[in-house]
C-alpha atoms as one frame of an Amber mdcrd trajectory, in Angstrom:
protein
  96.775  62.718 120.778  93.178  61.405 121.473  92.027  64.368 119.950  93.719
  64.936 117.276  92.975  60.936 116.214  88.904  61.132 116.644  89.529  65.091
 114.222  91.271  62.941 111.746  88.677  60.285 111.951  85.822  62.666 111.788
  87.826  64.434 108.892  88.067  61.302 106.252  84.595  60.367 107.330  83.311
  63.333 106.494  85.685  63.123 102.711  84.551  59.487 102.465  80.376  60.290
 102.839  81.551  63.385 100.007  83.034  61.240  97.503  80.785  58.065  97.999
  78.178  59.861  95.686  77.686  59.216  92.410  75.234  60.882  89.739  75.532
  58.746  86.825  77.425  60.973  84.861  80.899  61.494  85.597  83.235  59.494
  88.469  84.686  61.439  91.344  87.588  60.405  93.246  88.886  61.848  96.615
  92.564  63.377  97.535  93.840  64.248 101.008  96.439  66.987 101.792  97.689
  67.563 105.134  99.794  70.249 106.498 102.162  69.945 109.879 101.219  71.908
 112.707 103.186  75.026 113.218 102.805  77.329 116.156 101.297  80.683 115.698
 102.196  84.137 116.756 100.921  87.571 117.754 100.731  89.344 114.357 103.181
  92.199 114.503 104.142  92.096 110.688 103.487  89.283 107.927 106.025  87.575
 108.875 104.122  86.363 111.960 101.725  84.725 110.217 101.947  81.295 109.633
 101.240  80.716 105.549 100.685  77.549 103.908  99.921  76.737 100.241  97.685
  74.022  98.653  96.997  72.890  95.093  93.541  72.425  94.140  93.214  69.925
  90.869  91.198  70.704  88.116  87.877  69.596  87.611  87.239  69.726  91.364
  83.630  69.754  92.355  84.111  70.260  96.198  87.096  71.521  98.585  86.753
  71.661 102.010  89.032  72.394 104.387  89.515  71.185 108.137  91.206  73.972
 110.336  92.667  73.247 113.809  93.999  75.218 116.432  95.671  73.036 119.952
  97.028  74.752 122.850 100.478  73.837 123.354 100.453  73.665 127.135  98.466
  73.092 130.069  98.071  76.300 131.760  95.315  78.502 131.257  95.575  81.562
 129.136  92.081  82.934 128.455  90.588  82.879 125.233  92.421  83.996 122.213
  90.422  84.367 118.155  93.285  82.810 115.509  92.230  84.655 112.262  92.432
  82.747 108.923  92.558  84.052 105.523  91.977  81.955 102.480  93.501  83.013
  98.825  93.838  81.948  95.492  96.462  82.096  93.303  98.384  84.478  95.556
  99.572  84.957  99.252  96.480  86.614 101.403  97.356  90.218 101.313  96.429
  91.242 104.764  95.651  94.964 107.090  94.606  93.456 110.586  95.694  96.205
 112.201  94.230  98.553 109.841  97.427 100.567 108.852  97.894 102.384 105.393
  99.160 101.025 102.709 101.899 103.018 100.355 100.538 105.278  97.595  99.685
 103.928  94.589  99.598  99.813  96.511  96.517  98.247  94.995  94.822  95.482
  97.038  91.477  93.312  97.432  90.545  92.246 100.668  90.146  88.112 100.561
  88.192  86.050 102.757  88.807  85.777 106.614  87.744  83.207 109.433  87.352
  83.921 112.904  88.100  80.755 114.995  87.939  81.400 118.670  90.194  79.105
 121.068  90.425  78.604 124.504  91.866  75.058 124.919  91.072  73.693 121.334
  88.905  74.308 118.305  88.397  73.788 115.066  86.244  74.296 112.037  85.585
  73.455 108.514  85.514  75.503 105.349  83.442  74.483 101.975  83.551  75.866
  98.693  81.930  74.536  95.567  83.579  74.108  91.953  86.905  75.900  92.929
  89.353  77.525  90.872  92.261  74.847  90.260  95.791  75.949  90.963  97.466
  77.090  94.339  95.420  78.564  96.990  97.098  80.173 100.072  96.118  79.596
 103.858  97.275  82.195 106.498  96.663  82.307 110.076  97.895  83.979 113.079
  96.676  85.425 116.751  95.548  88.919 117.254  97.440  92.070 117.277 100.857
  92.030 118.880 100.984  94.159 122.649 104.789  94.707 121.704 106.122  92.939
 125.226 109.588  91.217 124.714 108.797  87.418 125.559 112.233  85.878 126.585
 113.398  82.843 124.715 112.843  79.793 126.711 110.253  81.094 129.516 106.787
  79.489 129.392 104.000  81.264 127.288 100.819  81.167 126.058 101.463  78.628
 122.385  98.777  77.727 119.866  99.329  75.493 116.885  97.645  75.595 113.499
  96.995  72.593 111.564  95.175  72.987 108.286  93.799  69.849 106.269  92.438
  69.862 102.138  90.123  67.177 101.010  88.458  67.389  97.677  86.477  65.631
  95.012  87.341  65.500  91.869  85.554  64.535  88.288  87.936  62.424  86.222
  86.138  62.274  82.954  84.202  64.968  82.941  82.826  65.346  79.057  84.459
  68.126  77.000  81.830  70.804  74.776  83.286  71.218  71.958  82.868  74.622
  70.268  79.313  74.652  67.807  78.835  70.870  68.793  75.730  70.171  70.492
  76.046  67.170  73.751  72.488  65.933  75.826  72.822  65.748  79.136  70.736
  65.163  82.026  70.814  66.985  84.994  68.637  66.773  88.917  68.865  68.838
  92.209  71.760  66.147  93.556  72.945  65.052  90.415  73.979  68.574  88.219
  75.744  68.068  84.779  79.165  68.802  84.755  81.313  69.829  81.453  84.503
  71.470  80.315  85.296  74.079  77.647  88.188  74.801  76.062  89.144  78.698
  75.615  92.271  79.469  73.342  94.016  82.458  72.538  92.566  85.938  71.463
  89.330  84.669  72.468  87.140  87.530  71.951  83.731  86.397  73.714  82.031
  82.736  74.815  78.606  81.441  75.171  77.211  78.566  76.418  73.220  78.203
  75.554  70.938  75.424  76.846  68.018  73.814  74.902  64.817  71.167  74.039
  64.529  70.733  77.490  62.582  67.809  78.349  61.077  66.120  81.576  61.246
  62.449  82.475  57.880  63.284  84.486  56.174  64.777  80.973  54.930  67.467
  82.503  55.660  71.470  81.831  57.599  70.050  78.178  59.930  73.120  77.108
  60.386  74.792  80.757  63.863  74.042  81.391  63.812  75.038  85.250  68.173
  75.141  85.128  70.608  76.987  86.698  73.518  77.368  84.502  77.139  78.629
  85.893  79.878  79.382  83.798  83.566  79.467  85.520  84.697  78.480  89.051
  84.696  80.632  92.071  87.546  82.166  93.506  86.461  83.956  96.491  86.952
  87.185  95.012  84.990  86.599  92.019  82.205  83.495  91.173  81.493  82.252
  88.454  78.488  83.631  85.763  75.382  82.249  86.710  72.115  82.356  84.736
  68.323  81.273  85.805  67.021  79.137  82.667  63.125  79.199  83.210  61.907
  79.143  79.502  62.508  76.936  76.688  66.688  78.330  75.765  68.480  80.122
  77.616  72.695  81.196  77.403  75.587  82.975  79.033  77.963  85.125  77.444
  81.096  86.074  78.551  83.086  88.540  77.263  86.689  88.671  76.823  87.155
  85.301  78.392  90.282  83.953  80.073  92.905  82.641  77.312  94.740  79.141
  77.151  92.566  77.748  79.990  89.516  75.677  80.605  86.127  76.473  81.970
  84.113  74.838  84.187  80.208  74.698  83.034  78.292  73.191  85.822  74.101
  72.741  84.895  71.548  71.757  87.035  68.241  71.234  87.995  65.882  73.801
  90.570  62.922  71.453  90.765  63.071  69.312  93.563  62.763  65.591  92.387
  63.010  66.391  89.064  64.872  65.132  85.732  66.016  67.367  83.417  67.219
  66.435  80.172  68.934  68.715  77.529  70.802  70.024  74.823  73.899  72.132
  75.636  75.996  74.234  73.120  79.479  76.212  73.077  80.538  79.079  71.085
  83.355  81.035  70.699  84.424  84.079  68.288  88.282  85.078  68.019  87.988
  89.129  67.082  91.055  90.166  66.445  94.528  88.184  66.418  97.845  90.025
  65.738  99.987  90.008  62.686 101.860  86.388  62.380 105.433  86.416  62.350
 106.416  83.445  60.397 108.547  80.787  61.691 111.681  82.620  60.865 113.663
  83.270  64.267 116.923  84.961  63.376 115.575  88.385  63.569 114.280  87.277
  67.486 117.728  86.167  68.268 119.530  89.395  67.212 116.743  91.185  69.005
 117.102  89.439  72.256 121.225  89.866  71.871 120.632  93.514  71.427 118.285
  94.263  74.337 120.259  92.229  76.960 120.153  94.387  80.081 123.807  93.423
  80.036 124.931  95.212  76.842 126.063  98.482  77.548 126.235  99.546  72.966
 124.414  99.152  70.434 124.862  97.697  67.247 123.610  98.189  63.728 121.647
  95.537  63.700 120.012  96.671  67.255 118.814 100.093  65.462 116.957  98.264
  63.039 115.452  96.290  66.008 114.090  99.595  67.432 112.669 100.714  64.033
 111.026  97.074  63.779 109.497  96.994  67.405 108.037 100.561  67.244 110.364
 102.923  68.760 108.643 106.402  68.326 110.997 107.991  65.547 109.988 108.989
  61.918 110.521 105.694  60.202 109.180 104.329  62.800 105.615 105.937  61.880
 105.591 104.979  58.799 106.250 101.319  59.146 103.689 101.351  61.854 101.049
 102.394  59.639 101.534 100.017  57.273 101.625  97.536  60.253  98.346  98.276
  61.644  96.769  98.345  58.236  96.506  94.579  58.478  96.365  93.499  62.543
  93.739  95.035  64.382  96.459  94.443  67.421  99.484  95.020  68.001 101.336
  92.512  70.266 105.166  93.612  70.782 107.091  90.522  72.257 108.160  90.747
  75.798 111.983  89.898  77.470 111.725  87.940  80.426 114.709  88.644  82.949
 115.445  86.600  86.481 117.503  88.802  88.017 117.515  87.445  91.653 115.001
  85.747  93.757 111.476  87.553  93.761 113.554  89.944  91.326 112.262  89.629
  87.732 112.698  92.054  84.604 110.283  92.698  81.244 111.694  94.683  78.696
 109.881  95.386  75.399 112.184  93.157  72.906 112.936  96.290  70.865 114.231
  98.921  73.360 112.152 100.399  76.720 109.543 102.979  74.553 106.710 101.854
  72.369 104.448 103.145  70.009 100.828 103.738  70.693  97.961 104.689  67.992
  94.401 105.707  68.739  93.311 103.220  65.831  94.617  99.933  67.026  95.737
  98.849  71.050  98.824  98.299  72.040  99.486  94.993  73.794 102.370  93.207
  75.855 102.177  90.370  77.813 103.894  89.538  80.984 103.826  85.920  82.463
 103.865  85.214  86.139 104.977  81.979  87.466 103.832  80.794  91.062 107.360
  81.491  92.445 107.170  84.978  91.195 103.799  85.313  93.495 105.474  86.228
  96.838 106.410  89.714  95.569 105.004  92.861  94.443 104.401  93.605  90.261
 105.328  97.279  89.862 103.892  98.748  86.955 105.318 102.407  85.785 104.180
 104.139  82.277 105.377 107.458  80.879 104.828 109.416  78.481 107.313 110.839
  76.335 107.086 114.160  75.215 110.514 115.136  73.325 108.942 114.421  70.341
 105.360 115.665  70.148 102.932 116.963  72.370 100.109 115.522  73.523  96.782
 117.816  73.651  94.976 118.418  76.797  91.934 116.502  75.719  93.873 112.752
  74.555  95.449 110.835  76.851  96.614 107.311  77.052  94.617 104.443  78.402
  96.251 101.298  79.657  94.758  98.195  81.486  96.286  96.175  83.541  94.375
  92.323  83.986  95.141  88.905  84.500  94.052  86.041  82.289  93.171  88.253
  79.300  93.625  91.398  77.965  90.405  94.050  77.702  91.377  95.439  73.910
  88.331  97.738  73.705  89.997 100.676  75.631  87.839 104.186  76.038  86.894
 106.333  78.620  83.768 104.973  79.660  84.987 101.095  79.392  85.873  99.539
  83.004  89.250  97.895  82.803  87.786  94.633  83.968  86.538  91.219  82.715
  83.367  89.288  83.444  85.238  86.635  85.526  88.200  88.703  86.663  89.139
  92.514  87.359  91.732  94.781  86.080  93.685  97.867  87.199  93.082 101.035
  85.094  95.928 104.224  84.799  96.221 107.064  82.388  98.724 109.227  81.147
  98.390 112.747  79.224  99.936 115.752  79.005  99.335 117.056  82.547 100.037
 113.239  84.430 103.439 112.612  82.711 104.013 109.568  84.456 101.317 106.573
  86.317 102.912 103.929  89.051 100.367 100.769  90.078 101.587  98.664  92.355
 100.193  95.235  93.225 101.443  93.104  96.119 101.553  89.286  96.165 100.117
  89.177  92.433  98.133  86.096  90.949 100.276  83.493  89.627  98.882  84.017
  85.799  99.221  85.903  82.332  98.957  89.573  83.094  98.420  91.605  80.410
  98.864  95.438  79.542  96.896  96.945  76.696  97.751 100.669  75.960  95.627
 102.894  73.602  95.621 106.594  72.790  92.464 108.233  73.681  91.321 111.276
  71.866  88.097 113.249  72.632  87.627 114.255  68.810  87.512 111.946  66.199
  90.981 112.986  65.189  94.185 113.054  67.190  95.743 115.871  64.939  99.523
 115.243  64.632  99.775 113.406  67.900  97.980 110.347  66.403 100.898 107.798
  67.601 102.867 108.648  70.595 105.833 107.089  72.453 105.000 105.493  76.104
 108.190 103.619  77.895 106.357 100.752  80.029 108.818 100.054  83.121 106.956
  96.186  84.326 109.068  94.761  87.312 108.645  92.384  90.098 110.565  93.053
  93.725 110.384  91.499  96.935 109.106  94.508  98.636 107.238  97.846  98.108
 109.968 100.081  97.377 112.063  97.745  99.403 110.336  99.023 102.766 111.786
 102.389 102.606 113.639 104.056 105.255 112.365 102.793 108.292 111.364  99.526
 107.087 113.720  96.150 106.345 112.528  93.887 103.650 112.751  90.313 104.547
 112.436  86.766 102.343 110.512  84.099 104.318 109.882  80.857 103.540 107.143
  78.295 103.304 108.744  74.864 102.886 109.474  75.803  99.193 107.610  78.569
  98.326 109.561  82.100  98.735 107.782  85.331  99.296 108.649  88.571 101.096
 107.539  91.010 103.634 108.425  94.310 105.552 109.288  94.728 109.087 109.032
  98.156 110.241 111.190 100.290 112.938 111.423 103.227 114.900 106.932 103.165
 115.509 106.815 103.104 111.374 104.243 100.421 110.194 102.015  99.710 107.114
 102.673  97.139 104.185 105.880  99.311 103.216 106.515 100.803 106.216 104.946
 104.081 105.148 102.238 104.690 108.022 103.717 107.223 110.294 100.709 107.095
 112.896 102.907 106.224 115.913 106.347 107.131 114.338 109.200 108.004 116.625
 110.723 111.310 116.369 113.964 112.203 115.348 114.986 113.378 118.888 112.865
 110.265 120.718 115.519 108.001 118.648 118.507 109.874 119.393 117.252 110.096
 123.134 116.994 105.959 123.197 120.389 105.442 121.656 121.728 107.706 124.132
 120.297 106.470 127.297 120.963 102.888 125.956 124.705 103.549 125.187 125.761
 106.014 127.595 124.352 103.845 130.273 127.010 101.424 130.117 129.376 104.359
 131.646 127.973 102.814 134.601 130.502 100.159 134.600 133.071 102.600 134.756
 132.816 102.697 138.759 132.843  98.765 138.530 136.094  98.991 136.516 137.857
 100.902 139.058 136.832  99.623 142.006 138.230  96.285 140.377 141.472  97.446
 139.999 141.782  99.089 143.105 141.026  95.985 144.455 143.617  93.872 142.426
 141.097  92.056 140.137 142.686  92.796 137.100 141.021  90.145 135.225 137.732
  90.870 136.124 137.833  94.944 134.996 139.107  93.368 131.740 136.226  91.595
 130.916 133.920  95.071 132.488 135.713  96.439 129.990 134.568  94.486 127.215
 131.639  94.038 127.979 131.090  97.755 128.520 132.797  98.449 125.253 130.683
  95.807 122.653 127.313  96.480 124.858 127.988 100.146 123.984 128.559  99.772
 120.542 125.949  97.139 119.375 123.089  99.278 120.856 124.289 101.557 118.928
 123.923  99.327 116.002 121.025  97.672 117.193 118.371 101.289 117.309 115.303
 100.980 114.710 115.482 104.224 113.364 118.644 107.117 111.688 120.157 107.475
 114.365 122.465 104.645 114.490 126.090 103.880 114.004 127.920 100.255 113.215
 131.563 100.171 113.953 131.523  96.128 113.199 128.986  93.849 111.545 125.818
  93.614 113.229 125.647  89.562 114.358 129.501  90.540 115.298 128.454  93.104
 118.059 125.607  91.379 119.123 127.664  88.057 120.244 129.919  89.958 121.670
 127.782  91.750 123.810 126.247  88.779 124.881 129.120  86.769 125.484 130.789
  90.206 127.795 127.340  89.966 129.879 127.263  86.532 130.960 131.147  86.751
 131.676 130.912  89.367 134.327 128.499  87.430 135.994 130.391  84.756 135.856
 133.494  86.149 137.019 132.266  88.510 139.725 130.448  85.110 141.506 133.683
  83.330 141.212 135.377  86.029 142.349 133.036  86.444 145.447 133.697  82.747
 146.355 137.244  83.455 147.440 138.869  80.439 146.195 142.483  79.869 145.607
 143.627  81.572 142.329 145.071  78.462 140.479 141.430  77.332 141.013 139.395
  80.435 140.079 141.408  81.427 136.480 140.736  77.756 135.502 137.016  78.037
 136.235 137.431  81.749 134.168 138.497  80.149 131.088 136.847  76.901 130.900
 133.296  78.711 132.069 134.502  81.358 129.168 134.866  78.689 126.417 131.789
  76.849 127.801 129.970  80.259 127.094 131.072  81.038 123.974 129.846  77.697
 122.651 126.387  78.364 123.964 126.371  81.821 122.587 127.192  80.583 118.966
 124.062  77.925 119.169 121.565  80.449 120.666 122.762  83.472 122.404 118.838
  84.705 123.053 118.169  81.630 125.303 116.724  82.416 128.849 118.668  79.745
 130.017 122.294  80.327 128.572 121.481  83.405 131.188 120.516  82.099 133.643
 122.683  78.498 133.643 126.094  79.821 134.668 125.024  82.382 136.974 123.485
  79.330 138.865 126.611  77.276 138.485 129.136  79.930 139.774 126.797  80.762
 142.861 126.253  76.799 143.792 130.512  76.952 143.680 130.171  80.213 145.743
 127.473  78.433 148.276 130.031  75.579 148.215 132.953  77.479 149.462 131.178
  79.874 151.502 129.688  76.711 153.822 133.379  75.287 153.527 135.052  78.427
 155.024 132.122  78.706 157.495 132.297  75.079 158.623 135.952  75.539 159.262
 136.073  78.645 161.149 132.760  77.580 162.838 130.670  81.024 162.123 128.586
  82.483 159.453 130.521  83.410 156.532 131.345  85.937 155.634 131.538  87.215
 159.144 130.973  90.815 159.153 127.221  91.790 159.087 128.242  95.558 157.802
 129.319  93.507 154.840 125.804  91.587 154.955 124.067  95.027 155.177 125.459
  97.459 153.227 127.176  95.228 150.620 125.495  92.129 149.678 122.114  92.663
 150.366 121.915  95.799 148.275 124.215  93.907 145.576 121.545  91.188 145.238
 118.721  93.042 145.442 119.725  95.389 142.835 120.630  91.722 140.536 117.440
  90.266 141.581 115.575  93.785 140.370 117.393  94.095 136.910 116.717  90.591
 136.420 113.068  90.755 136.888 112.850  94.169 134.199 114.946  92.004 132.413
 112.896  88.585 131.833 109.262  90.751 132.735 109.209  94.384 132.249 110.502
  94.777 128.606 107.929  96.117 125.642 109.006  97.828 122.258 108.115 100.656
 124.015 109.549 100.897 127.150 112.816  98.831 125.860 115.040 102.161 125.776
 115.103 103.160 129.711 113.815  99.946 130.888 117.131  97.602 129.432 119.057
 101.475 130.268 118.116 100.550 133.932 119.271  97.025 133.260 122.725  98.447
 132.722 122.932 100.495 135.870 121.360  98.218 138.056 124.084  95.106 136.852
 127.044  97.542 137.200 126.133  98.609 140.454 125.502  95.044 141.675 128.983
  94.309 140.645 130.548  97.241 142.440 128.907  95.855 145.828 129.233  92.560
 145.532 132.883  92.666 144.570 134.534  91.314 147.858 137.501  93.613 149.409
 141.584  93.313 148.661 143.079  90.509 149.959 145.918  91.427 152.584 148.328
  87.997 152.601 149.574  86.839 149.110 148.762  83.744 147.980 151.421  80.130
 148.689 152.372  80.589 145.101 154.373  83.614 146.057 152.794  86.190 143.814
 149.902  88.698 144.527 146.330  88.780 143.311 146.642  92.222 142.038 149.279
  94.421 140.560 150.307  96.432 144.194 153.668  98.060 144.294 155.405  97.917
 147.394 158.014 100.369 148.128 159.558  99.632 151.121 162.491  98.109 152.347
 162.831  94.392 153.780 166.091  93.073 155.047 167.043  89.817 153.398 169.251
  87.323 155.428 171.426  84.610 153.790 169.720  85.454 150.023 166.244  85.325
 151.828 163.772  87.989 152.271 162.229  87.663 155.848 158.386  87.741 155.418
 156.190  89.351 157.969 152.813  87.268 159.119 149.456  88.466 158.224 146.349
  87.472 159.617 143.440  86.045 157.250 140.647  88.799 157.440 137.933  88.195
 154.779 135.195  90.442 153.824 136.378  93.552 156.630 135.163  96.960 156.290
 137.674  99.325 156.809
């Protein structure tokens, strides 16, 4: 507690010294996030890292984060490096272990921290005139070593506590576009502005001039850095060196509906720079307006519903309207394009379940494209829609026209803003963000992108038929069908691969958790893949060594337990079964649900300890059938509220053997010897019986891995049924006071009865003989 008090101190000292500048221009205020501690884990897939989001404002001049990692725990466990990853706009897409990632899975690498620990650490993060919006922090320990920690037993815990202060501008003075604004700007004290950008923006420029001194000297040397944009980790913003009397940055195709940061300041130390600072911006090319008339978007929404399984009249004229490739079709496009130099087709936006969203071209799934004019559709992405993977498919159809070898179709794929100047040589990228490029033609029918944990922003796909001669021939417009989807998962893991929805407080997003020695972001890597025959051979030896409680199950009917084989039996029976439900790869087989088995086989486990103590305690059977069924129930109820706890093992195998201790030093006090008497029962039945216990135990709670899990929890099976067929005591020879015997032994001879009254021969009391 001491130390986490003098980190917090530190902390908003270190936010209070930040925001208690001011440079005379603009007035900066300070906010404080915090995020609780949570513990980390070994990082086996990314669902074992710890993720936690934070919103940056805008017009933030400084974030800096406070990272710090506690050991949760007094003993010593060496020194361990917690790995951080910082992201904006999206979940960290992460390869620690450095397995492949699923064809066509496009990813960018973001920033990582290495914070090593031993006791306690922590460190702090800075980054200048951030992007505003949701940035992501992930963390987690190093690379899993696949050993099966039980639930409950002490280990090695770490917990991660990340904290956000920033500073923030709260009337920072807006450029207006062709309006000049003097400001002033020094090493400590840089000018600060805003631009507005809106739609079909085409290019931006901010240019800086009459630069002026307050010392007089060097009149018309500006001496200014100029940056245009914030920084994002993966991408900073424009900056530009002003040394002469003017200088400007340009930006081309510049991000729509947002603001821009413009941050200008001075290189000489102890020097005053005041100037004159101008905005421009050109809008190129704008598609065709609509009107305000609606009607026709209603019918056209009513038609396309994913829902509607015919068509209507009024749907075909849809089709012809929105540029299905047909005849009419062509000639209503050409009329079209005669007036926009773009042509934007209106986009249906589908939830279909969580991290499960739909975009359909309003006018059916094909569209036209022309080598004249591009092709555009937009598809917005909300922040809860950033904790899945965008799946982008085009293809080409052919049925009606064929496509020559040399033309192909160019799309781009970019956040932000479109690129609408589409050609061989032109990267599908932006000056402040990238873009992901594909191409169809007549050889490559059909082009697949897939981007995990996409930016929470406008993405936009421009299409455009490429032609290496001036003229496309016949096949001047062709017909693509743009399939733009959101899932949880790649491909929903695949075969070997579950697909899982995690949780951040709020915030939903997905990952893949591989089986059978598959790994990779979808599960695809096949490095250390398990065989066909290594999986059948573990769900073999994991099944078929429960047949070991077959000798159990006789010997406990040949000894009159009748209860106790019953529950061998079951738990014999549901062990088998849910481990065959439980193996990671094909070869598996479910005769019940899953959790179903699993409790089951759980609840059969602890039961045979549980009887086979009580039944080695020799108590009277009123007594021991009472202490069945109420230690049964007692079970049960701890199964249902955590049936993986270490100690819902381990707690009523110690009750039943302080009740066996109990009446074992009972009977021995009475008879006034060791109990039981024998030693051959000491030697070649009890010691063996809990040594083989005390083994499986210890494999149990300390020898499991992933990898050894098949024959190691196979030897768990034979050693427990074999420590039940030696510690089960021997057949009692007198029947109990209540007049009925503990087993179900048929006794065929004859017994005179006198006066209604069978005469009963005496037996002595011989416990725990070998015969």
């Amino acid at each position: 507690m001491k130390v986490w008090f003098l980190c917090s101190l530190l902390f908003v000292a270190l936010t209070d010294w930040t925001s208690g500048d001011d440079d005379g221009q603009v007035t900066f205020v300070s906010e404080l996030s915090s995020k609780p501690a949570q513990k980390l884990s070994k990082y086996g897939w990314y669902g074992n890292a710890r993720l936690q989001r934070f919103h940056i404002p805008e017009e933030t001049a400084i974030a800096r984060w406070l990272f710090s990692v506690t050991k949760g725990h007094s003993f010593h466990c060496g020194r361990h490096n917690v790995t951080i990853y910082i992201r904006w706009g999206a979940p960290p897409v992460i390869n620690p272990t450095g397995q492949e990632f699923p064809n066509t899975t496009l990813w960018t690498p973001c920033l990582s921290l290495t914070l090593p620990v031993i006791s306690e650490n922590s460190t702090t993060f800075n980054l200048s005139d951030p992007a505003p919006g949701d940035w992501y922090v992930a963390a987690h320990l190093p690379e899993d070593d696949g050993r099966i920690e039980q639930k409950g037993f002490p280990s090695c815990s770490y917990f991660f506590q990340p904290q956000l202060s920033v500073r923030r501008a709260v009337d920072t003075p807006v450029l207006q576009n062709g309006i000049f604004l003097t400001q002033t700007a020094a090493p400590d004290r840089p000018a600060r502005l805003k631009l507005y950008v809106p739609e079909f923006a085409s290019s931006l420029s901010v240019s800086v001039a009459g630069c002026s001194s307050e010392e007089g000297t060097e009149m018309g040397n500006c001496f200014l850095v100029l940056r245009l944009g914030s920084a994002s980790l993966q991408q900073g913003p424009i900056t530009m060196n002003c040394s002469g009397f003017s200088c400007s940055a340009a930006l081309s195709n510049p991000p729509w509906d947002t603001w821009i940061r413009v941050v200008i300041e001075s290189t000489r130390a102890n020097r005053t720079v005041t100037f004159s600072v101008v905005s421009n911006y050109t809008v190129g090319c704008k598609p065709k307006s609509l009107g305000l008339k609606a009607d026709d978007e209603i019918f056209k929404l009513h038609g396309n519903s994913s829902y509607s399984n015919s068509s209507s009249s009024s749907n075909s004229s849809v089709l012809a309207d929105t540029g299905v490739f047909s005849n009419k079709s062509f000639s209503w496009m050409s009329q079209l394009l005669g007036s926009a130099c773009v042509w934007s087709i209106p986009v249906l936006y589908e939830e279909v379940d969580v991290l499960s969203l739909r975009f359909t071209p309003v006018g059916g799934a094909n569209v036209s494209v022309t080598n004249t004019h591009p092709t555009l559709l937009t598809y917005p992405l909300h922040a809860h829609a950033s904790g899945g993977t965008l799946n982008v498919q085009l293809t080409l159809n052919s049925t009606n026209m064929t496509l020559g070898n040399s033309s192909s179709v160019v799309a781009c794929l970019s956040p932000w803003t479109p690129v609408l100047e589409l050609n061989h040589s032109q990267s599908c990228r932006t000056d402040l963000f990238g873009g992901y490029g594909v191409a169809v033609n007549a050889s490559v029918p059909k082009a697949v992108v897939r981007l995990p944990f996409p930016q929470s922003a406008t993405w936009y796909l421009t299409l455009q038929l490429i032609c290496n001669s001036s003229n496309c021939g016949n096949a001047s417009v062709v017909s693509v069908t743009p399939e733009v989807f959101l899932s949880a998962c790649v491909e929903d893991c695949g075969l070997y691969g579950e697909c899982r929805l995690l949780r951040s407080y709020s915030y939903l997003y997905a990952g893949c958790v591989c089986k059978a020695g598959w790994s990779g972001w979808g599960c695809t890597d096949d490095s250390t893949a398990q065989s066909y025959s290594h999986q059948l051979l573990a769900t073999l030896l994991l099944t078929l060594s429960n047949l070991a409680f077959l000798p159990a199950i006789v010997v406990a009917v040949k000894h009159g337990y009748i209860t106790e084989a019953s529950v061998y039996l079951f738990s014999m029976f549901f062990s088998t079964f849910y481990h065959a439900c439980d193996q990671p790869g094909i070869a598996v087989m479910c005769i019940m649900e899953y959790n179903t088995l699993q409790y089951c086989d759980f609840l059969g486990s602890i039961c045979s300890f549980w009887v086979t103590i009580l039944c080695m305690a020799r108590i009277r059977n009123a007594f021991k059938y009472t202490l069945f069924m109420l230690g049964t129930l007692l079970i049960a109820m701890s199964m249902q509220l955590d049936r993986t706890g270490l100690w819902n093992l381990l707690g009523p195998i110690l009750c039943a053997i302080l009740i066996m201790v109990i009446a074992w030093v009972r009977k021995g006090v009475h008879r006034r010897h060791c109990y039981p008497p024998s030693w051959r029962r000491w030697v070649f039945y009890l010691i063996p019986g809990v040594l083989c216990a005390l083994i499986g135990l210890c494999l149990y709670t300390f020898a499991e891995t992933e990898d050894n899990y098949y024959y190691t929890h196979s030897l768990w099976h034979i050693l427990v049924a074999s420590c039940v067929v030696l510690l089960l005591p021997p057949k009692k020879k007198n029947r109990e006071k209540f007049g009925w015997s503990s087993g179900w032994t048929l006794n065929w001879s004859w017994r005179p009865r006198v006066c209604g009254y069978t005469l009963c021969e005496g037996s002595k009391d011989e416990l725990y003989t070998v015969t």
